[in-house]
Structures are given as structure tokens and as C-alpha cells.
C-alpha positions in Angstrom: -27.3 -69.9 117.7 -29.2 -67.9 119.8 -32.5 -66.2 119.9 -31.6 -63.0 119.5 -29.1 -63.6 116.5 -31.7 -65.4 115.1 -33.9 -62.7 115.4 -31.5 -60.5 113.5 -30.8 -62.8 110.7 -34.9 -63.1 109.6 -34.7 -59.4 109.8 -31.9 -58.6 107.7 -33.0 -61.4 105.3 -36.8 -60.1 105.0 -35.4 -56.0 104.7 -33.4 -57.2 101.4 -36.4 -59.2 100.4 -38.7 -56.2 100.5 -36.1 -54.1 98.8 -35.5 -56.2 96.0 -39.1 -56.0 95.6 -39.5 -52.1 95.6 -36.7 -52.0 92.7 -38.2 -54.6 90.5 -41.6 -52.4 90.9 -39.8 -49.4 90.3 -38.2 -50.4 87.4 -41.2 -52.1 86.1 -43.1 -49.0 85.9 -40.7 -46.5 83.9 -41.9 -46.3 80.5 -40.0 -44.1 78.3 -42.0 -43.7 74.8 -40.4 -40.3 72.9 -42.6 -39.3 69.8 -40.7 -36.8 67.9 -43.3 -36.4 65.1 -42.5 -36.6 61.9 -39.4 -35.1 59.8 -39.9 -31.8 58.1 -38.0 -31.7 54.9 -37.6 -28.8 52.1 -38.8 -26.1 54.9 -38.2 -22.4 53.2 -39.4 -19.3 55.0 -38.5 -16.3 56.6 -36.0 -17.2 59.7 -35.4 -20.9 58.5 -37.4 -22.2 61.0 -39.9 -24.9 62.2 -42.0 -25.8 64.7 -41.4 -29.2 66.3 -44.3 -31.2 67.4 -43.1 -33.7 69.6 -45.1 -35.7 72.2 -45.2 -34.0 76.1 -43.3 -36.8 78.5 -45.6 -38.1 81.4 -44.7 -36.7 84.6 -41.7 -37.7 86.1 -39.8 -38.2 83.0 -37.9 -35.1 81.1 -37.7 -34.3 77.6 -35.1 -33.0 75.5 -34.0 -31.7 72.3 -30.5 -32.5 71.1 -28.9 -32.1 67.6 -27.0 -35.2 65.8 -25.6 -33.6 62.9 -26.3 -30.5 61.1 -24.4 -27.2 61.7 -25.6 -24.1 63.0 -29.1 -25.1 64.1 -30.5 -23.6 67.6 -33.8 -24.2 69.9 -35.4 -21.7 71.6 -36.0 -23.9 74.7 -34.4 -27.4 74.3 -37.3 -29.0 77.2 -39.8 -27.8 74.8 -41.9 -30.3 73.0 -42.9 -27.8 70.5 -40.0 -25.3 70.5 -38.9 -23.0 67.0 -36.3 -25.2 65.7 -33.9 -22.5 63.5 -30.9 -23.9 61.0 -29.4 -22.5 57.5 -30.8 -23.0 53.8 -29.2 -26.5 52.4 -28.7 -28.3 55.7 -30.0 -31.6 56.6 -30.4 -32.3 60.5 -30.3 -35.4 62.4 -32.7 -34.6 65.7 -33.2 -36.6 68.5 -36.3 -36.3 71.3 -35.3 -37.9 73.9 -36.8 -38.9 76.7 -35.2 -39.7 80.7 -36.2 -40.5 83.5 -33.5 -41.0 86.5 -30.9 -42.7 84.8 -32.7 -44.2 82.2 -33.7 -42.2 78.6 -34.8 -43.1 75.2 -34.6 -40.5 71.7 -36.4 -40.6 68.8 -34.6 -39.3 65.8 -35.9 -37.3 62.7 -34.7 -35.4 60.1 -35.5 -31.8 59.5 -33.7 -30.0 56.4 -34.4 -26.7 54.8 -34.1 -25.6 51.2 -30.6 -24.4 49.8 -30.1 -21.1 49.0 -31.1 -20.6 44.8 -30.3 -17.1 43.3 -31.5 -16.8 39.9 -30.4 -14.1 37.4 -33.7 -13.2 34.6 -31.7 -10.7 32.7 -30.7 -11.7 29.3 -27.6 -9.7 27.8 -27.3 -12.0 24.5 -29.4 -8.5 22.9 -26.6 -5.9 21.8 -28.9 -3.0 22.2 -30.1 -3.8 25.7 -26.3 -4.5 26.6 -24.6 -1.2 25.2 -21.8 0.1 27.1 -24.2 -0.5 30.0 -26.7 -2.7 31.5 -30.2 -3.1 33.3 -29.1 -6.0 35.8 -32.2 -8.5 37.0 -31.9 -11.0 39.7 -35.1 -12.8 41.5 -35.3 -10.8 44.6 -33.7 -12.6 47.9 -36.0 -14.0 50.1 -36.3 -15.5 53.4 -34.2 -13.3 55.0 -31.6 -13.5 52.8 -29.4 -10.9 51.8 -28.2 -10.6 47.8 -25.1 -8.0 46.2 -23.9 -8.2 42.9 -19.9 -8.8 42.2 -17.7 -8.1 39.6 -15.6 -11.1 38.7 -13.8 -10.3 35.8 -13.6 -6.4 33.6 -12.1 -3.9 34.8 -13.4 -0.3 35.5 -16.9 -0.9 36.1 -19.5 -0.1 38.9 -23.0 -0.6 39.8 -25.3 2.2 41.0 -25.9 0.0 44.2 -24.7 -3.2 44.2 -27.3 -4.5 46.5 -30.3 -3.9 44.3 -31.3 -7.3 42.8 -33.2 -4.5 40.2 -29.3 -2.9 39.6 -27.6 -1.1 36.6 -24.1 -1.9 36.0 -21.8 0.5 34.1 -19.1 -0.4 32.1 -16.2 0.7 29.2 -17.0 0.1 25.5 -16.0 -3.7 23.9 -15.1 -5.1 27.4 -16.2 -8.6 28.4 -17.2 -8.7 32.1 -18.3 -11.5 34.2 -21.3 -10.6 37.2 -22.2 -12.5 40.0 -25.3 -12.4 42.2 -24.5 -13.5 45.5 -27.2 -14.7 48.4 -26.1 -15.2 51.8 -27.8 -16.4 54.9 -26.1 -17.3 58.2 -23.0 -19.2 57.4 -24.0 -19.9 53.4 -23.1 -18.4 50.2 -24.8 -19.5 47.2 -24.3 -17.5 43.6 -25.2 -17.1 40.2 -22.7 -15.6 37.1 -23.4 -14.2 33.9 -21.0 -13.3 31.1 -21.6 -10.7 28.6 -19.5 -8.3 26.1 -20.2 -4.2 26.5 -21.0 -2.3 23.0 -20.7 1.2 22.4 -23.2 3.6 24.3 -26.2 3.6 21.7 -29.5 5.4 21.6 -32.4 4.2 20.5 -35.5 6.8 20.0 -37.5 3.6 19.1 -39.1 2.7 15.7 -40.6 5.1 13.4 -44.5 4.9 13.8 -46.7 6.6 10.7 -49.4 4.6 11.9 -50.6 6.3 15.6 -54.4 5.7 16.2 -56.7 8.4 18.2 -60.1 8.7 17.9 -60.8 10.6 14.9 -62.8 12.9 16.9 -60.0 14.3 18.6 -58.0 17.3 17.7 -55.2 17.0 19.6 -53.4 13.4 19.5 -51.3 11.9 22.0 -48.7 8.9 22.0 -46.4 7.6 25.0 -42.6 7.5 23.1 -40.6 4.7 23.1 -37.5 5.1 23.8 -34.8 3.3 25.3 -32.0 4.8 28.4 -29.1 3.1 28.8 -28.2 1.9 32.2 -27.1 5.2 34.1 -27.1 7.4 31.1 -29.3 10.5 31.1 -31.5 11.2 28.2 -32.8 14.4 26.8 -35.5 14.8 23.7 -35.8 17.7 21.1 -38.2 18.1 18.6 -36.7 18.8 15.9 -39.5 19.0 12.7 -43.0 19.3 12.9 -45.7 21.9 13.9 -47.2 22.0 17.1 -45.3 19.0 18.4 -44.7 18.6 22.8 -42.6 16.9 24.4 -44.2 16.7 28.5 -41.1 15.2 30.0 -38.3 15.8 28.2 -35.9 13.6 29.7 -38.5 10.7 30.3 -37.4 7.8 27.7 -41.3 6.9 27.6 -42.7 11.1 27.6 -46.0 11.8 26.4 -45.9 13.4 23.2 -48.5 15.4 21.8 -49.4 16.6 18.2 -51.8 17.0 15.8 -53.5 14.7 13.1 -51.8 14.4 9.7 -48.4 16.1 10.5 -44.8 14.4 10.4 -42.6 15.1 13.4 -38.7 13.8 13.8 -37.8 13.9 17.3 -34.3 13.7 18.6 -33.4 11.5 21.1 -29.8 12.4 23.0 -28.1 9.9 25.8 -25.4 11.0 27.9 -23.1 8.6 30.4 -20.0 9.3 32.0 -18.7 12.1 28.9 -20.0 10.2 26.1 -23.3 11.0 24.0 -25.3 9.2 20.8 -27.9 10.4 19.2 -31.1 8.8 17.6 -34.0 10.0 15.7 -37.7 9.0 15.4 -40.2 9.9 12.9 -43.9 10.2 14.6 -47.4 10.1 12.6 -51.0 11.0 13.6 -53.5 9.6 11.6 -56.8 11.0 11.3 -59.6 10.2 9.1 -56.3 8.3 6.8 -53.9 6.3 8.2 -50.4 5.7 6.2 -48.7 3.1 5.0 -45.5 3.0 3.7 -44.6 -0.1 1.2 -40.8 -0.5 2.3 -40.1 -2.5 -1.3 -40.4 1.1 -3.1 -40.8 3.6 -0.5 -44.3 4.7 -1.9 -47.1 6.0 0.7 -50.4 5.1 0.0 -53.8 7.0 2.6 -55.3 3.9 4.6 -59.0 3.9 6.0 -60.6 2.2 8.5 -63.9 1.0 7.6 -65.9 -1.6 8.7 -63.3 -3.7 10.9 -61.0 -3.5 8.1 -58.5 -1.2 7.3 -58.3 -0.7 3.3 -55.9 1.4 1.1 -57.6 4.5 0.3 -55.5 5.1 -2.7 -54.8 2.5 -5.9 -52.3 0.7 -5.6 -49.1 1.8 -7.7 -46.2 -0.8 -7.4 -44.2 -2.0 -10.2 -42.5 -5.1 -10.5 -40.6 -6.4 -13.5 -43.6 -8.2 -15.5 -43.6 -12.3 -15.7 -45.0 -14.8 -18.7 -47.8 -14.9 -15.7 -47.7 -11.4 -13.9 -47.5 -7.7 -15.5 -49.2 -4.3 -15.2 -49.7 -1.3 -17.0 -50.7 2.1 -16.7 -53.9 3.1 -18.6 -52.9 3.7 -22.2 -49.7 2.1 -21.9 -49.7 -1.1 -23.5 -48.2 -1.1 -26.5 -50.4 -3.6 -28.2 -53.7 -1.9 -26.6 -55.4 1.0 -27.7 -57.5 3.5 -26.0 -61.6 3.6 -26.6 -62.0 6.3 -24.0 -59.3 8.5 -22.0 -56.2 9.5 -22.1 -52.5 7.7 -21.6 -51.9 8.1 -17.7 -48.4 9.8 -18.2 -47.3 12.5 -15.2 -46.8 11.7 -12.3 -50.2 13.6 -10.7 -52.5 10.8 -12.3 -50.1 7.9 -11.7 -50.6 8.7 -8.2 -54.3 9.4 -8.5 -55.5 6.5 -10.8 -52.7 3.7 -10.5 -51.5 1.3 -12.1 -53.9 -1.4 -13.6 -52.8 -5.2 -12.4 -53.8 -8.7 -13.6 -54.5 -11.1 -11.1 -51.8 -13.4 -10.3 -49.6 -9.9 -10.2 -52.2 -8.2 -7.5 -52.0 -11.6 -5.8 -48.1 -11.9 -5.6 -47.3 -8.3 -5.1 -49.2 -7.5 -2.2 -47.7 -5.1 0.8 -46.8 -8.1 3.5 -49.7 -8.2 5.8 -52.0 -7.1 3.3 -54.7 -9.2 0.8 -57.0 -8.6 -2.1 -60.1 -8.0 -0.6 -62.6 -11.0 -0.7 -66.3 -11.1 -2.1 -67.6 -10.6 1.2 -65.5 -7.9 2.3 -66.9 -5.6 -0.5 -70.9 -7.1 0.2 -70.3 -6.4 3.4 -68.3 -2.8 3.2 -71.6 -2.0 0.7 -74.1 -2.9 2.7 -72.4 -1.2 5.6 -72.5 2.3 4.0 -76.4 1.6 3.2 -76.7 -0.8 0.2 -76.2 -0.4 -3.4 -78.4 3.1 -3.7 -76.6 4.5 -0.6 -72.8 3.1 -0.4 -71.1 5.1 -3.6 -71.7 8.5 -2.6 -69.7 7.7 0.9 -67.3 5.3 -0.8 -65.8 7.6 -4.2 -63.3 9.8 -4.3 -64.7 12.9 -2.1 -67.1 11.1 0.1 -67.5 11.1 3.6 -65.9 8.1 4.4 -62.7 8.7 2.9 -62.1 5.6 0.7 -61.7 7.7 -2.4 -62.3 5.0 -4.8 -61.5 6.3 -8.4 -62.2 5.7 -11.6 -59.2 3.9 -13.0 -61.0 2.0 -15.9 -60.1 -1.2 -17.0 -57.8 -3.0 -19.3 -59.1 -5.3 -21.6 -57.6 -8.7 -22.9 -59.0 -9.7 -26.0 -57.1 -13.2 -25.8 -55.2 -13.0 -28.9 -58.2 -14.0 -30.9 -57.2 -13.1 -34.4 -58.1 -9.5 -35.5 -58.7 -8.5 -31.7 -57.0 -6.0 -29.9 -56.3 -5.3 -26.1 -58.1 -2.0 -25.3 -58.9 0.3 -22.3 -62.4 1.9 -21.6 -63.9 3.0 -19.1 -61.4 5.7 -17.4 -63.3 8.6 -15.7 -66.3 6.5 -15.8 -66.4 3.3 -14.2 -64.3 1.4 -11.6 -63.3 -1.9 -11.5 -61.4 -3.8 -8.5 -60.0 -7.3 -8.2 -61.5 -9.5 -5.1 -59.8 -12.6 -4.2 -62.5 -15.0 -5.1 -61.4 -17.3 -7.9 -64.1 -19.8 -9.7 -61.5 -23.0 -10.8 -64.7 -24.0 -13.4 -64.6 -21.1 -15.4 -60.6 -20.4 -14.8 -62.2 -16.3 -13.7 -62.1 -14.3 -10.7 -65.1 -12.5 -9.5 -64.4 -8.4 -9.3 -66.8 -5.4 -8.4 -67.2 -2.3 -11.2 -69.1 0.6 -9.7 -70.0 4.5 -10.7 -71.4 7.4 -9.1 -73.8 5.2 -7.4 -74.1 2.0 -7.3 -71.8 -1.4 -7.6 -71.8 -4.5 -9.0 -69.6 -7.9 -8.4 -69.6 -10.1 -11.5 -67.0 -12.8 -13.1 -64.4 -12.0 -15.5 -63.9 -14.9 -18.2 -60.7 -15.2 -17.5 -57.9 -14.3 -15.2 -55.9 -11.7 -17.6 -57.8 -8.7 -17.7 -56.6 -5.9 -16.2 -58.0 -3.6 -13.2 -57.3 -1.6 -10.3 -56.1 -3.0 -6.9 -57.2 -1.7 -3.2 -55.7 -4.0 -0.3 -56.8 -4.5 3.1 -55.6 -6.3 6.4 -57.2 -6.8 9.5 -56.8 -4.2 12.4 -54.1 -4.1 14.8 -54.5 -1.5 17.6 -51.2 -0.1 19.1 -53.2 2.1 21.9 
């Protein structure tokens, strides 16, 4: 061989040397290390999207976004570590970041899902009144971006005022079942809810008769917000129909203001109209001023109410009769047969059975109370005394005629003589004196304490037993309805 071949041969061999050498140190430095972050699960919010927050490659290397499995998801730059990331409510995503550098790459996969589309209907139609021939329609309003329309699935010849209104009313035909459906859609997805209800007849409904209205006394005029109730796109009109000085402000408002005066009865009418049809409903409305009233439902009798003290206390005796028991009976003063009368006379028209009452024993004023109401306790009188001024002040304020309008009369008393042997049962007392259960019972003696009172003053003492009779005034605690 000679020396210029030679010379050739070390050449060639040391260029393939050195380039071996420059690949093994290029390959030795690539280092591709894609960090993703972490997977962002459940994600709900306006435009379905995310923020990824992926590591930025070193220079020299390029990173990526690319999409596994999941449909309908988009970047807004795919090179972007931190790009918006936007899919569809209910999918799941496989995402890989991944990294490259000439030929070479590596990805780093996540997951990132978002929340499936949930429409919710919060009307309940099981009520036939709120159903009638129509219906007030609630969804939970879409969100997200989502759009939401109501459906009819099944009944024929109904319509919505606007079907998109998650707040919609739906009109239908009498006795006709009908199935809804509130429908959300976003992007590709559909997602619904149904509900299944019956129609009734179109009904009005001028709300429940109220004898019972609180103003300040002071007041001359009163004022009330009616309650009525308008049927799904039905019109409504009201009309006073009885009652002086009555106004209606809005007269086809369901909820008007209505104005009147204390003490007077109105009936107001209250007409619906819906595609040809009408109903009709009435309402009785009550002011009360310095008296309330209560009606007791069990015999339709009205008794004045007061309010005095935090209490509200009947401000006439109480007059109910129930068929008498071996435990439980009342009379009318003079009435017994087996009684006679000491001072009086027989309480016979139907003037002073309204005026004085009847007179009770106690287990019958106990178990023939109003609902809601109660005897009075001990305390409740004390205190309504000492309220008006003590014993030399309260009586004036508290009989029939004072200030205060209680009206407490003198009914008198029944007594029961205990069927000792030439005793009688007698009443005394009428015109004179007063004498009112309370519901404080003393198991020693087997009596119950009551208060007599006059002109002016009061006085709570014990009966010896539980059989004598006397007059009854209920109370109940205050409800305020304005």
C-alpha cells in the first residue's frame, strides 16, 4: 500500500470517528420532559372551557396540544402551553402535551371533563287549583350558555306563551292529560326533563275570606293587598260588589290594593277569562278596628275580639252550645231546671243571650274552645290588670263601655250546691258581679282558680270544686298577617 492510500484510509477512518461522536453528543443532550399539569374534572361555566397550564418546552424543542378522545373539543392555539381548551357539558377528554424535538417527542396525557348538562323542572302540578285548565310552568334557568324550550310530548291543542321562557305558562283544554319537556342544549348535546300532569276546569280563586285584617287602629282608612289567584294566560277583572266605600286600585291586578274602612263587610268579585271561557269567585273582606272578629266555624256565631296586652281576647261571652255530658254542660242564667234564681231574670231572647252568654262549667269551657283558642291563665288576667293600672284603675277600662273595648259583663254565676240534701243549685249575681274561668287548676283541692270583678275592682280566688258555673272569655296568642 502506498503512502498516499494510506493517508486516505486514517482520514476516512478518523471523519467517521468524529461523527459517530457528534451523534452520540447530540442525542445525549435531547431531553424531552412534557408536564401537562394536572386534569381538570367537573369544569361548568360559561363557554365550557379551561385554561391549560402546561410546562413551556426548553428551546429547541416544540410543544403541542393534541386530543385522544373526546368529541367536539377545540384550542385556541394548539403550541400554546396555556391555551383556552373549549369541549361540550358531559364529555370526558383524553389530552396529550406533547413534546418533540427533531424526530423525537414525548406527551403527557390528562383528562379534562366538564359537567353534563342537568335541566331541572321546580313546578309542582300535583295541586288542582294551581293546575286548572292552565299552568305557571318553572324550570331552573339555563346556564352556561345553554339554551332551554319547553316541548309538548303528548295533549293535543295546547301552547305556551313563549316556549323559551324557563318562567312560561302553558295553556291547555279542560280534563286533558299532557306530558312537558324542558329541553337544554349546548353544542352537540340535548339533555331534558318531563313532567306529567292532568288539566281541570278553568277556576277562579278570589282567595280566602279574611274578617280578621289588622291596621293600626289609628287609621281611618284601611288598606289590604288581595289575594287572588290568575290562571296561566287568563285575564282577570275585580268588582266590588257589597260594601260602602270599598276600592279596588287595579282592577285587573290578581294581588290589587284594596281599600276600605274599619268595621264594614265587603264581597268582592273576582272574574277570569281564557280563550272564551270565564269563572267567577267571591271573597268576603273585613277591617277590624278597635274589635277584631272571629267567626267560630262549628256554629257560625261571631264573637268582637280585642287586642290587649299581647293577647288577643274575645270581647264578648262566649255563647256555644254543645250537647251536655255526665262531665260537661251549660246553661243560660235562669235556666236550669233544678236551680233557682236569687237575683235576675231567666236570660230568654235572643238580645241578652248575645249580651250575657251562656254560663259553662269547667271541663265544658276547657273542651269547647274555638281551635286556637284557651281559657285564659292566672297570669294572663294579673297581668291584663295590672296593665290597665292595678286593681283601683283596670275595671273602668276593662267593663262593658270602657275605653279599652273588652266589654266584660256581668253574667253572674251559677251555683252548685253538690246535691247536699235540702240544697239547691242557684244563680246570683247577674247585673252585679262577674265571674270568669282561668285555666289554673289546684289537683289538692280538686278547684280551679277564677277572677269575679264589679265596677272596679277584681279579684282571683278558688272555687271548691270544678262544677260551678261561670262565664267564659278566650284568648290566643297574636298572629300578624301585615
Amino acid at each position: 500500500m502506498n503512502k498516499k492510500t494510506t493517508t486516505y484510509l486514517y482520514s476516512l477512518i478518523f471523519l467517521l470517528a468524529l461523527t459517530l461522536v457528534n451523534c452520540t453528543k447530540e442525542n445525549d443532550e435531547i431531553n424531552l420532559n412534557p408536564e401537562a399539569g394536572q386534569s381538570l374534572l367537573e369544569i361548568e361555566n360559561d363557554g365550557y372551557q379551561v385554561a391549560m397550564q402546561a410546562a413551556m418546552p426548553p428551546d429547541g424543542q416544540v410543544g403541542t396540544w393534541r386530543i385522544y378522545s373526546g368529541e367536539n373539543g377545540a384550542f385556541d392555539d394548539v403550541n400554546d402551553p396555556e391555551t383556552t381548551f373549549r369541549g361540550e357539558p358531559g364529555e370526558i377528554y383524553s389530552i396529550g402535551w406533547e413534546v418533540s424535538q427533531g424526530n423525537n417527542y414525548e406527551a403527557d396525557v390528562i383528562t379534562v371533563s366538564f359537567k353534563a348538562l342537568n335541566p331541572k323542572i321546580l313546578s309542582d302540578l300535583n295541586d288542582t287549583l294551581t293546575k286548572n285548565i292552565s299552568a305557571y310552568l318553572d324550570a331552573e334557568a339555563p346556564k352556561f350558555g345553554a339554551n332551554g324550550y319547553w316541548q309538548i310530548i303528548e295533549g293535543a291543542n295546547g301552547y305556551f306563551l313563549d316556549s323559551t321562557a324557563y318562567e312560561a305558562e302553558f295553556v291547555g283544554v279542560e280534563n286533558t292529560k299532557y306530558k312537558l319537556r324542558w329541553n337544554l342544549e349546548y353544542g352537540s348535546k340535548l339533555s331534558y326533563k318531563e313532567i306529567i300532569f292532568t288539566t281541570d276546569t278553568l277556576r277562579a280563586d278570589a282567595g280566602t275570606d279574611r274578617r280578621y285584617i289588622r291596621n293600626r287602629v289609628e287609621d281611618e282608612i284601611k288598606y289590604t293587598a288581595l289575594e287572588a289567584f290568575l290562571p296561566a294566560g287568563a285575564t282577570g277583572q275585580w268588582k266590588l260588589v257589597d260594601g260602602d266605600g270599598g276600592q279596588v286600585y287595579m282592577n285587573a291586578h290578581a294581588n290589587s290594593l284594596f281599600e276600605g274602612k274599619a268595621m264594614e263587610d265587603y264581597l268582592l268579585e273576582w272574574m277570569v277569562e281564557l280563550d272564551g271561557r270565564t269563572s267567577v269567585d267571591t271573597v268576603n273582606i273585613h277591617f277590624r278596628d278597635k274589635w277584631g272578629l272571629f267567626i267560630d266555624e262549628r256554629d257560625g256565631q261571631l264573637y268582637h275580639t280585642v287586642e290587649i296586652n299581647g293577647l288577643e281576647w274575645f270581647a264578648e261571652n262566649f255563647n256555644y252550645y254543645s250537647q251536655p255530658t255526665d262531665i260537661a254542660w251549660s246553661f243560660y242564667y235562669g235556666q236550669a231546671a233544678q236551680a233557682y234564681i236569687r237575683e235576675g231574670h231567666p236570660v230568654e231572647s235572643e238580645e241578652d243571650k248575645k249580651y250575657y252568654g251562656r254560663l259553662y262549667n269547667y271541663v265544658a269551657a276547657y273542651q269547647w274552645a274555638p281551635e286556637g283558642w284557651r281559657i285564659p291563665s292566672l297570669k294572663d288576667y294579673q297581668d291584663l290588670v295590672e296593665a290597665m293600672g292595678g286593681e283601683n284603675l283596670a275595671m273602668p277600662k276593662l267593663i262593658d263601655g270602657g275605653e279599652k273595648g273588652m266589654d266584660l259583663t256581668f253574667g253572674g254565676m251559677l251555683f252548685y250546691s253538690g246535691n247536699v240534701v235540702n240544697n239547691k243549685d242557684y244563680f246570683i249575681d247577674q247585673d252585679q258581679l262577674g265571674y270568669l274561668w282561668t285555666n289554673d287548676y289546684d289537683p289538692n283541692t280538686g278547684g280551679c282558680l277564677f277572677m269575679f270583678f264589679d265596677n272596679y275592682n277584681s279579684v282571683v280566688k278558688e272555687t271548691s270544686a270544678l262544677y260551678s258555673n261561670f262565664s267564659v272569655r278566650y284568648v290566643r296568642e297574636i298572629k300578624r298577617e301585615e
